[in-house]
N, C-alpha and C positions, 0 to 999 in steps of 0.2 A: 504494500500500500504506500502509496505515494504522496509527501507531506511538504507542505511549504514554510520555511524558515521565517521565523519572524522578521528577521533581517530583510529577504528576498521578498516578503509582502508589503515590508515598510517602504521598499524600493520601487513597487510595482505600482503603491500607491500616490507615490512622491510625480513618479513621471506621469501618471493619470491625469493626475492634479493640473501638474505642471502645463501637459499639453491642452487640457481642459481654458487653461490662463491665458495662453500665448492665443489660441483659436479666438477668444474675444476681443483681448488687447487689439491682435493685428487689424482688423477694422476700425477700431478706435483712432487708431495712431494712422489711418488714411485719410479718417476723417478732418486731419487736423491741416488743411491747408487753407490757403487760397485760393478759390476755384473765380474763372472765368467765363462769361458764359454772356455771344456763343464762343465758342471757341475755334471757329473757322470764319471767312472773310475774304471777300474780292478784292482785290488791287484798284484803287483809283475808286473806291464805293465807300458812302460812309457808313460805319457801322456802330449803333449802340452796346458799348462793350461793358456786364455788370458784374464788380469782384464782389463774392458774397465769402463771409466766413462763417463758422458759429463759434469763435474759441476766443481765449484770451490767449494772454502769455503766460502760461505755466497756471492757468484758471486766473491772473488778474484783469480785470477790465481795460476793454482797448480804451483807451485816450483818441488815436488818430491813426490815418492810412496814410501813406505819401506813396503814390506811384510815380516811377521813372521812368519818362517818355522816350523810348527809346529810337534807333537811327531808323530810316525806312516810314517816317509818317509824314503827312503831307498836309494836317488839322488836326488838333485834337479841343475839342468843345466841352468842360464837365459839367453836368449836369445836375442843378440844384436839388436841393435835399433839406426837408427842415431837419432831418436829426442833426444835420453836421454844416459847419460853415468851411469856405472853400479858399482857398489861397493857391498860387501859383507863381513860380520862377519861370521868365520866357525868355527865350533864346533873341541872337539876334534877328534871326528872320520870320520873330512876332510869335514862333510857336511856343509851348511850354516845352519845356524840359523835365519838370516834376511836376504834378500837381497833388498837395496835399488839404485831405477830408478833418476837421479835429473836431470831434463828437460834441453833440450843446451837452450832453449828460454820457459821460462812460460808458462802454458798453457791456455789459455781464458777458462774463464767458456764457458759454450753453444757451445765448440767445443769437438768432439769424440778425445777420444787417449786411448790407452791400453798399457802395460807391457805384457809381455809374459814371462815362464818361464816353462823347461821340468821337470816333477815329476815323480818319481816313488813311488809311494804305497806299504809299507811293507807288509807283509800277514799280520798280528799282525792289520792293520788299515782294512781288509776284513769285510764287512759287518758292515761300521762304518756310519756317518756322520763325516769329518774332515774339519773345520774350518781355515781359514786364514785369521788372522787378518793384515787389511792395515792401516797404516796410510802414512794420504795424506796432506801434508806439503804447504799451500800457501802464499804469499805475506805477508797476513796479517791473521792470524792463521792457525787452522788446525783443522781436523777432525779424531779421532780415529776410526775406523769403526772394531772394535772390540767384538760387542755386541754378543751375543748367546741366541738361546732361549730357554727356559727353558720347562717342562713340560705343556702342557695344552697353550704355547706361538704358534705365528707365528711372521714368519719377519714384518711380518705392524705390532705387538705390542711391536718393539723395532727401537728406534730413532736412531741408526748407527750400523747396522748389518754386521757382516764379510761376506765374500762370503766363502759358504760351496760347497764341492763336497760330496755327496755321491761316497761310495766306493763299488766295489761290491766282487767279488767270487774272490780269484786267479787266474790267467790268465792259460787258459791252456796251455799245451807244447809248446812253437815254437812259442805262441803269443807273443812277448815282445812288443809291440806296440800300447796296448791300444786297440787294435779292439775285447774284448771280448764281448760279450751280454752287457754289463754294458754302451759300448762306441762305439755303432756301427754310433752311427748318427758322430761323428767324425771322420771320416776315416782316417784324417789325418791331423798332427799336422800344416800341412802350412794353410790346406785348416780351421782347427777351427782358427788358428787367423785373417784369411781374412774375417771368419764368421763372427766373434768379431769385427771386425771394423764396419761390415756392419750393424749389430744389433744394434751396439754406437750412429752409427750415422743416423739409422733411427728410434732408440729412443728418440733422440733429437729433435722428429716430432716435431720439434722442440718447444720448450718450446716458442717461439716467437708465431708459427702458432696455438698452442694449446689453447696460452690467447689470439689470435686473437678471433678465434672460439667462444672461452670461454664470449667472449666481445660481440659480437653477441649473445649466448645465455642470458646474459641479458638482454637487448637492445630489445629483443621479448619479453622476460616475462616481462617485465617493462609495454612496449605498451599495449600487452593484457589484462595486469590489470588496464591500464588508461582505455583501452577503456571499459571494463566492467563496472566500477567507473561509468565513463559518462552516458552510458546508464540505468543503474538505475537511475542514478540523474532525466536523461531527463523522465525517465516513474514518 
């Protein structure tokens, strides 16, 4: 008859556990960016572009966003907001360079908010990946969300990833508005930022109801390896 050492059950139960932990975390810790959205876009079209988050820095309240407008844009317009008032650095040839959001009231981790701002895509940026980097300003530090990824990378192998748009073809005639092939699920700039909110905030399935869940999936594999344990013992 064949018996399991308490050591070897203590072991069995350790990694159960363990993988049980890591299976919730990893969603948790994807949840934690910057997303963009949309996140494709015609060259020469302008497009309504909206960063939505739901986190703090390390859970403290954002204070402010500052995005950096990066090379390859040809306007960029931001777009009022009663939550947050609006400032901007512009270059010499009238465009911004950064433009930064700072909250009328903080914003709690675990609650949706987005920035919004209209782009236009130079041809020169056609058939690109272009990059914006935010950083998000809180109580008590801050997050660069700046990273890129490099050849042979994806976003899960870098720890604060900007939000990219692919760009695609120049816009044909008379499209100035984003609705070429590249930006058709966007129709339209009111209608992506009301996306944006909606997507924020039901990404934040929520982080409460996810480690609820997640608490329960231990809670069962825990059980089923007592009661396994047990039943050997008793045979």
């Amino acid at each position: 008859m064949n018996s399991t050492s308490p050591r070897r059950r203590a072991r069995l139960l350790t990694g159960v556990l363990a993988g049980a932990v890591l299976a919730v975390a990893a969603p948790l810790a994807a949840s934690a960016h910057v997303h963009v959205t949309p996140d494709t876009s015609d060259a020469g079209a302008t497009t309504r572009l909206a960063f939505s988050f739901s986190h703090g820095c390390d859970d403290s309240p954002t204070t402010a966003v500052t995005i950096t407008i990066p090379d390859g844009i040809d306007g960029v317009t931001p777009v009022l907001d009663g939550a947050w008032s609006i400032s901007r650095e512009v270059g010499d040839d009238g465009i911004p360079t950064s433009v930064t959001y700072t909250a009328v009231t903080p914003v709690e981790s675990r609650v949706a908010a987005s920035v919004a701002l209209d782009v236009i895509f130079s041809s020169s940026a056609a058939n690109t990946v272009v990059a914006f980097p935010v950083l998000q300003t809180c109580v008590e530090g801050a997050t660069d969300w700046a990273e890129v990824a490099a050849d042979g990378q994806t976003e899960d192998d870098l720890a604060a990833p900007a939000p990219v748009v692919a760009v695609g073809a120049v816009a044909a005639a008379g499209d100035s508005h984003g609705h070429g092939a590249a930006t058709d699920a966007a129709t339209d700039g009111e209608h992506a930022h009301d996306e944006a909110d909606a997507a924020a905030t039901a990404s934040d399935a929520d982080p409460v109801a996810r480690w609820l869940s997640g608490g329960a999936l231990v809670a069962a594999l825990a059980a089923l390896v007592v009661a396994v344990v047990g039943r050997r013992r008793r045979a």
